[in-house]
Backbone as a ProteinNet text record, in pm:
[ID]
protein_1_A
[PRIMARY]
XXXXXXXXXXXXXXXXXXXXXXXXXXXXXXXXXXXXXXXXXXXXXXXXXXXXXXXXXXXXXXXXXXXXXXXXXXXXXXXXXXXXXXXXXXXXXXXXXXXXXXXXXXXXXXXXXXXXXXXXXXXXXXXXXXXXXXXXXXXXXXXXXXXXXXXXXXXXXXX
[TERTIARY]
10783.2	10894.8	10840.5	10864.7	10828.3	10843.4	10938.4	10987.6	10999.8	10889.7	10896	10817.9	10817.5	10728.6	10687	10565.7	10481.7	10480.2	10572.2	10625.6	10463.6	10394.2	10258.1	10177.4	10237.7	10131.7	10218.2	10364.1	10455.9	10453.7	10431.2	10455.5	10495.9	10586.9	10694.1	10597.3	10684.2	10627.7	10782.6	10827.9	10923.2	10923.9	11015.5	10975.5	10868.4	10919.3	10835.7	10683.4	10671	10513.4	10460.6	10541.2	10452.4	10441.1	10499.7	10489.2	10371.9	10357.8	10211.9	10121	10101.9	9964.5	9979.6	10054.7	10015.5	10005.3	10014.6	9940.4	9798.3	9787.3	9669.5	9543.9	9605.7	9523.2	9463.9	9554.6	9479	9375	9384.2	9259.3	9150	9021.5	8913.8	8933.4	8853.2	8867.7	8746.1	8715	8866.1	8922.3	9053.5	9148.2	9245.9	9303.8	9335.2	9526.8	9582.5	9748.7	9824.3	9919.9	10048	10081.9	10116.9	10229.8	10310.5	10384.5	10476.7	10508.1	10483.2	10399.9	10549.7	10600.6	10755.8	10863.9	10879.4	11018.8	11083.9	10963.1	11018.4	10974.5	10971.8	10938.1	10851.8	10756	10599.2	10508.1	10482.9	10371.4	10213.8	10183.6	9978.8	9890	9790.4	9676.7	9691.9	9624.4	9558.8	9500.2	9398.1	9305.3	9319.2	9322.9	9337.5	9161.1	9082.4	8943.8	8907.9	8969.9	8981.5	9107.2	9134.6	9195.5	9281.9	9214.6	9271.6	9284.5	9261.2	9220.9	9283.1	9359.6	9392.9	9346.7	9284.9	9230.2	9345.4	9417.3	9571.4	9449.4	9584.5	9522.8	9510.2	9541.6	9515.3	9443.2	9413.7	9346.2	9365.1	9242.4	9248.3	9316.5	9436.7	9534.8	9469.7	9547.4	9506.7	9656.6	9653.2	9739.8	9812.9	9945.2	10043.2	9969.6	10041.2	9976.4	10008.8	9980	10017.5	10166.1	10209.7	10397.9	10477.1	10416.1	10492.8	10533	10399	10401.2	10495.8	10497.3	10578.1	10738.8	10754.2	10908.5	10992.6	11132.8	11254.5	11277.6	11290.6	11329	11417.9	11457.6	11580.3	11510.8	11398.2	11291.3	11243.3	11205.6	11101.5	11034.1	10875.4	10796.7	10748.2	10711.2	10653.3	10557.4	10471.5	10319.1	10328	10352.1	10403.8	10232	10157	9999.8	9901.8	9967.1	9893.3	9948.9	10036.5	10066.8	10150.8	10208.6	10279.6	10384.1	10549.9	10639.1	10761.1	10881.1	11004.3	11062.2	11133.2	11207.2	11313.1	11300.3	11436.1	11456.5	11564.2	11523.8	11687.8	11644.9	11792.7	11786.1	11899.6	11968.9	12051.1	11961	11999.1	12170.4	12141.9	12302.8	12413.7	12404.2	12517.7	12487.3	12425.6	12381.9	12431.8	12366.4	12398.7	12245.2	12208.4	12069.1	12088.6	11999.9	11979.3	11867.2	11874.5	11788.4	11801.4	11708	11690.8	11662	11760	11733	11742.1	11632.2	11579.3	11689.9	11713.3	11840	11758.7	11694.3	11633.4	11523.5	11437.2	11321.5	11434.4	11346	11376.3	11535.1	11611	11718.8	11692.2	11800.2	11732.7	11768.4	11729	11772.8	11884.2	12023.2	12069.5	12056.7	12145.5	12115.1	12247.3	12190.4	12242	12279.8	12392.3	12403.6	12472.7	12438.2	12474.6	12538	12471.8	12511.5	12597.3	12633.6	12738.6	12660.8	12669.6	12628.4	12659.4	12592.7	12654.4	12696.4	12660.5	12674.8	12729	12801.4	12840.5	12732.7	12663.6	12534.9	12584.4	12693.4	12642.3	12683.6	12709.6	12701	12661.2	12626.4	12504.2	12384.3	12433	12342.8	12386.7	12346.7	12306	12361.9	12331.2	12280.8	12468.3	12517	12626.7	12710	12746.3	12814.1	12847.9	12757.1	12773.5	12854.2	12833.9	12908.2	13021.1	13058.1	13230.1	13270.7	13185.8	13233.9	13341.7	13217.4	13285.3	13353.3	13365	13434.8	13607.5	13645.9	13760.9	13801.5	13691.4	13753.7	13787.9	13757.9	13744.4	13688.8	13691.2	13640.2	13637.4	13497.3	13467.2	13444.7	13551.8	13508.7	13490.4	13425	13387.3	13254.7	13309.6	13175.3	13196.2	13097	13080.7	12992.6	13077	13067.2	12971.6	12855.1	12818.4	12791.4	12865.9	12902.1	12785.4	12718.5	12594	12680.3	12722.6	12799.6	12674.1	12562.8	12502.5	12330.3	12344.7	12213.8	12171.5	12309.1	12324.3	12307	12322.5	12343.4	12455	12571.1	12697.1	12693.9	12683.9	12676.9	12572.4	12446.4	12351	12382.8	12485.1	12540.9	12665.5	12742.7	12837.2	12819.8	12705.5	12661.1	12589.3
2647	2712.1	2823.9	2820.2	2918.9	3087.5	3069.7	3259.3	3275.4	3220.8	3255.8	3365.5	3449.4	3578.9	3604.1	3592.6	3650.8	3818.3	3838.4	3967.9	4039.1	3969.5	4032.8	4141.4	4047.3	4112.4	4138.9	4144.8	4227.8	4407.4	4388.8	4525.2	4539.5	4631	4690.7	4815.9	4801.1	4902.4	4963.6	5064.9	5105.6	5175.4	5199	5321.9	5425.7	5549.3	5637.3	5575.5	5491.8	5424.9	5425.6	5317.6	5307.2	5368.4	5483.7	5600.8	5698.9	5724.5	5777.9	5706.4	5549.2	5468	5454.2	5464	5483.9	5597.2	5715.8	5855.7	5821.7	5806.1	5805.7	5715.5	5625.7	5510.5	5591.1	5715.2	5757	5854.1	5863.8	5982.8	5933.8	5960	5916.3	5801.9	5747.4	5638.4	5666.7	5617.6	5667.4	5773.8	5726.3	5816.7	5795.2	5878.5	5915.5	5935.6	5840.1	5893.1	5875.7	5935.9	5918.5	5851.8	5743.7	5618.5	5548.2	5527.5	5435	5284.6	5202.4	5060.1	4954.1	5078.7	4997.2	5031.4	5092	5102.8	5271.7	5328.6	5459	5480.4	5363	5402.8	5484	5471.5	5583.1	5574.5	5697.7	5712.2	5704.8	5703.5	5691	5724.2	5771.3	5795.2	5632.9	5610.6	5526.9	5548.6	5415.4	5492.5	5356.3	5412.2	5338.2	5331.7	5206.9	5188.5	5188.2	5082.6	5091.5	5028	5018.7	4985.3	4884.1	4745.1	4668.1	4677.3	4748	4730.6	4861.2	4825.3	4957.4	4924.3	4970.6	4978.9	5080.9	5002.7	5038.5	5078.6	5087.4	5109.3	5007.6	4895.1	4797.2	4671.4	4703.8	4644.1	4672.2	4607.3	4613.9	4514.5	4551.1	4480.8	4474.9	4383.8	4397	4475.2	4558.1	4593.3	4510.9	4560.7	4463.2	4449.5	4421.2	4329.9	4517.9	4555.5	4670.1	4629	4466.1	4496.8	4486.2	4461.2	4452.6	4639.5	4703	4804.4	4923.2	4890.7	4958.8	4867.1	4767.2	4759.8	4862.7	4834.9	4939	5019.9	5115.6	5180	5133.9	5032.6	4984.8	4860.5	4794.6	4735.4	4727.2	4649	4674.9	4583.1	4619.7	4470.2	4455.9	4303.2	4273.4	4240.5	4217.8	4133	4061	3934.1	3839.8	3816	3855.9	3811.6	3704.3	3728.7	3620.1	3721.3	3745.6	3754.6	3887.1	3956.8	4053.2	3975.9	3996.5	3973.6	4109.8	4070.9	4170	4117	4173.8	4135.6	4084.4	3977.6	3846.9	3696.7	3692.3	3510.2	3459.4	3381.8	3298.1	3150.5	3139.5	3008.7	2907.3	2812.5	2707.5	2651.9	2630.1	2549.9	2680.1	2783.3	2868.4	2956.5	2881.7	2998.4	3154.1	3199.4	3362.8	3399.8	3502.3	3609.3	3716.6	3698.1	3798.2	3900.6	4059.1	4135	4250.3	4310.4	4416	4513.1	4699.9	4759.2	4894.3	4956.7	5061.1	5195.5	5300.4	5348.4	5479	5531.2	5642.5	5694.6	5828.9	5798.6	5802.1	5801.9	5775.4	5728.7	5633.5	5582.6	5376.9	5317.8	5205.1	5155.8	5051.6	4961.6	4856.6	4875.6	4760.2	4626.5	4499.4	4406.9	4396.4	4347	4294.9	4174.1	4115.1	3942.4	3948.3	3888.6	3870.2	4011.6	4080.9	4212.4	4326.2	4250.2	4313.9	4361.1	4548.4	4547.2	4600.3	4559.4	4547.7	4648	4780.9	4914.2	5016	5104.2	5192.5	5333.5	5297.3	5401	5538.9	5504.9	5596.7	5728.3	5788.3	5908.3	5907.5	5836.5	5815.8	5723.7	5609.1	5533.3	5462.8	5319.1	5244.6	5289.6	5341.4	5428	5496.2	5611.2	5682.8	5568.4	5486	5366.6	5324.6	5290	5262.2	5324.9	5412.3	5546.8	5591.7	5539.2	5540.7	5432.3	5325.9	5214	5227.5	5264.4	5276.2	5354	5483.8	5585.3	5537.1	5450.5	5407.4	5347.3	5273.4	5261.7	5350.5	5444.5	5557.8	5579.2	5446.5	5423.2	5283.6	5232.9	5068	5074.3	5001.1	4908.2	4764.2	4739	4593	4509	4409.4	4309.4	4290.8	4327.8	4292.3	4200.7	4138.9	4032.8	4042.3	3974.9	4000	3830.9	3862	3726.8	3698	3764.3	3763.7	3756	3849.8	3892.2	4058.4	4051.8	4151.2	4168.2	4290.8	4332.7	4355.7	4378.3	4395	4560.5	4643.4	4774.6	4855.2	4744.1	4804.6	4729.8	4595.3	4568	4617.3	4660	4765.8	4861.4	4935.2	5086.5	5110.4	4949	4961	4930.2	4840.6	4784.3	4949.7
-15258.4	-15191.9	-15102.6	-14991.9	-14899.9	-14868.2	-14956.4	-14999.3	-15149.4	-15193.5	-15356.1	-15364.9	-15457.3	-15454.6	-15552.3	-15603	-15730.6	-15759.5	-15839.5	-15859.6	-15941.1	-15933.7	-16019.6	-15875.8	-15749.2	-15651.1	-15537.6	-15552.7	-15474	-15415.3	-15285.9	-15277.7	-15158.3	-15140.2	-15035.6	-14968.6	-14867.7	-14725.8	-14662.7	-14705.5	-14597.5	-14481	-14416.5	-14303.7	-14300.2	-14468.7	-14494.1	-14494.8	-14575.5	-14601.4	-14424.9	-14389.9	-14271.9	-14147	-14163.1	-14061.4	-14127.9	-14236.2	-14274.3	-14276.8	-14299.4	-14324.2	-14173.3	-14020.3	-13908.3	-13866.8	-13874.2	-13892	-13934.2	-14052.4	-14119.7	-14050.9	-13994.7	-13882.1	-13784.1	-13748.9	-13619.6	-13633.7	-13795.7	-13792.7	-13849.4	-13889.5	-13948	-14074.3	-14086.9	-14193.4	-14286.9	-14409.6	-14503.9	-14528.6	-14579.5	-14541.4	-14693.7	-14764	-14907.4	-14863.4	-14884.4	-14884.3	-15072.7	-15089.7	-15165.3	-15090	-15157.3	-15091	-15233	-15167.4	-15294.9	-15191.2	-15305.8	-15270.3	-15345.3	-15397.9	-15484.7	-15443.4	-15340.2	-15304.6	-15379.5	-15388.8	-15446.4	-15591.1	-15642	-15835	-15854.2	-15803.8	-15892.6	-15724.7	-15698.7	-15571.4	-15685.4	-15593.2	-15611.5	-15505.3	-15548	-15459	-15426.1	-15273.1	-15222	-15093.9	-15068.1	-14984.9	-14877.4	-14738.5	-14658.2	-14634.5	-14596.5	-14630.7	-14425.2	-14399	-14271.5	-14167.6	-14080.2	-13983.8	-14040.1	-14112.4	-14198.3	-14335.9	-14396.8	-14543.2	-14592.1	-14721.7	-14819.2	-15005.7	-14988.7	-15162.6	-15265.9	-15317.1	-15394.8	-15558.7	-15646.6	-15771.8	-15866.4	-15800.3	-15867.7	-15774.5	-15634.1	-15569.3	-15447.8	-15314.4	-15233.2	-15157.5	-15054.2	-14985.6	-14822.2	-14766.7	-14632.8	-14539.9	-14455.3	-14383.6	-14315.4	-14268	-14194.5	-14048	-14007.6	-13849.3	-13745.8	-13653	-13598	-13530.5	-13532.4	-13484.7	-13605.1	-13694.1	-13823.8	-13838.7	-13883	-13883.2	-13813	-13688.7	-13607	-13569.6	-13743.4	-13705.7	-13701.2	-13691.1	-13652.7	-13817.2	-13854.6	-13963.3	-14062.1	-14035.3	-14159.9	-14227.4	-14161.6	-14221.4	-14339.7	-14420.3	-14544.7	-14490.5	-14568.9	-14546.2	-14672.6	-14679.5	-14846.6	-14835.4	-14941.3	-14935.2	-15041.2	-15036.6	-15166.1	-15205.2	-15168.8	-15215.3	-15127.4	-15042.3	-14903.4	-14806.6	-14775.9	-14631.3	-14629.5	-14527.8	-14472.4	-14393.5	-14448.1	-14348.8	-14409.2	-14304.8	-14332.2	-14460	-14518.8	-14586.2	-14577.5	-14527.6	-14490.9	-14503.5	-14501.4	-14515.6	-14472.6	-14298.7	-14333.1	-14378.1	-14472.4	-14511.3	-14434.7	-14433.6	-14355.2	-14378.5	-14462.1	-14520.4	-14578.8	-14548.4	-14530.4	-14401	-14280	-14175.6	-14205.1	-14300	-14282.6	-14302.1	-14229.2	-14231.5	-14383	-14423.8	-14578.7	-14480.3	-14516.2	-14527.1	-14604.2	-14669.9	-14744	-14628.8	-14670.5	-14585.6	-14640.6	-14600.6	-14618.7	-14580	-14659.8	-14695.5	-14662.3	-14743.9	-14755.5	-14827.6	-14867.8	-14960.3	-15088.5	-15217	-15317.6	-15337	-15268.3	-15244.5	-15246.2	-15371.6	-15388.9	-15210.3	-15200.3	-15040.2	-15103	-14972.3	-14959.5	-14932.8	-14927.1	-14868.8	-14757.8	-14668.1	-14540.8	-14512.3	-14564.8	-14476	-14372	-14268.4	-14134.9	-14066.3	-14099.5	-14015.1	-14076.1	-14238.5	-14336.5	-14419.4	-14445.4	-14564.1	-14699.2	-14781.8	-14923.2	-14997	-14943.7	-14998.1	-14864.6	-14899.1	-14806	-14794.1	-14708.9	-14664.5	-14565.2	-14479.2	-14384.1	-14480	-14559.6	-14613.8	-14696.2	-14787.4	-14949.3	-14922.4	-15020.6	-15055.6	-15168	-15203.3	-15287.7	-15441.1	-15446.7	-15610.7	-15582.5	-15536.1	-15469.5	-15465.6	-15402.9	-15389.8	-15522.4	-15596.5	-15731.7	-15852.5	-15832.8	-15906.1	-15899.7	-15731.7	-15670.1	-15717.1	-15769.9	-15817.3	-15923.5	-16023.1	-16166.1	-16170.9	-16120.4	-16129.3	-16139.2	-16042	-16063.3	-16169.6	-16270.8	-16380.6	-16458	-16484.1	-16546.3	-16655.4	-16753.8	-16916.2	-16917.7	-16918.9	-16978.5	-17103.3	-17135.1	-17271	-17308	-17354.8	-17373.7	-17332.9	-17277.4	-17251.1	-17042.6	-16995.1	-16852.8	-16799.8	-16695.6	-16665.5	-16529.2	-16539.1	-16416	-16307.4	-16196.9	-16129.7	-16061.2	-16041.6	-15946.4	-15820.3	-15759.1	-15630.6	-15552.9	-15615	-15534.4	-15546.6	-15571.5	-15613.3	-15793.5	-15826	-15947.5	-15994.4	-15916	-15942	-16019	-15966.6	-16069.5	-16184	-16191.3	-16352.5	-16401.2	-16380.7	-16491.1	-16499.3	-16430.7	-16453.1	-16537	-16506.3	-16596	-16698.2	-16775.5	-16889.2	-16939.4
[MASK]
+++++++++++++++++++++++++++++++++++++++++++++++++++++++++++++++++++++++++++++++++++++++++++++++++++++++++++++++++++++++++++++++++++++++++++++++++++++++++++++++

């Protein structure tokens, strides 16, 4: 399958990331950044080695391409363990475009189908959205149901 992803050697690049690992390009090599490689969970030393190459803490990766790098800010990019692309994928047999999109730092990312997206960002985020969710219930009790209608942010918050 062509967009399957080995979550053993997954790692994300957002805006923040790749506006410092292109800073960091322009100055001497090597070169030592904090980067977070997950989308925000835990930063780490890592060391950009050269031009192509970043030696992570669990290995050395190769850098995105320099137009990958300098995509538009609402971007993520992944490295499924071969390769560097965005984070997208359209579906043939429901023509709609899927993308994951970069919200803010330590802010999870929405998803995007066809230009719609799944969380109300322009004054929060992801996480904020969620919280206005439940809030309207006011008190869950019981067993929740989760339809698989998202990301799954409100049924782990409401569970």
């Amino acid at each position: 399958m062509k967009n399957k992803i080995n979550c053993f050697y997954t790692v994300f690049l957002t805006y923040r990331e790749r506006l410092e690992l292109c800073q960091a390009l322009s100055l001497p090599l090597p070169k030592k950044l904090i980067l977070s490689l997950n989308l925000g969970i835990t930063e780490y030393e890592e060391i950009i080695l050269h031009k192509d190459m970043i030696q992570t803490t669990n290995k050395k990766l190769p850098l995105p391409s320099p137009k990958l790098l300098n995509s538009d800010e609402r971007t993520i990019l992944i490295y499924d363990g071969q390769t560097w692309r965005k984070w997208e994928y359209f579906d043939e047999y429901t023509q709609k475009f899927f993308k994951m999109i970069y919200v803010g730092k330590n802010k999870p990312p929405t998803v995007e189908i066809s230009g719609i997206k799944m969380h109300v960002t322009k004054e929060g985020n992801p996480a904020l959205d969620t919280e206005n969710k439940i809030k309207v219930f006011q008190q869950l009790n019981g067993i929740v149901l989760d339809t698989c209608t998202g990301l799954g942010y409100t049924a782990i918050r409401a569970a």
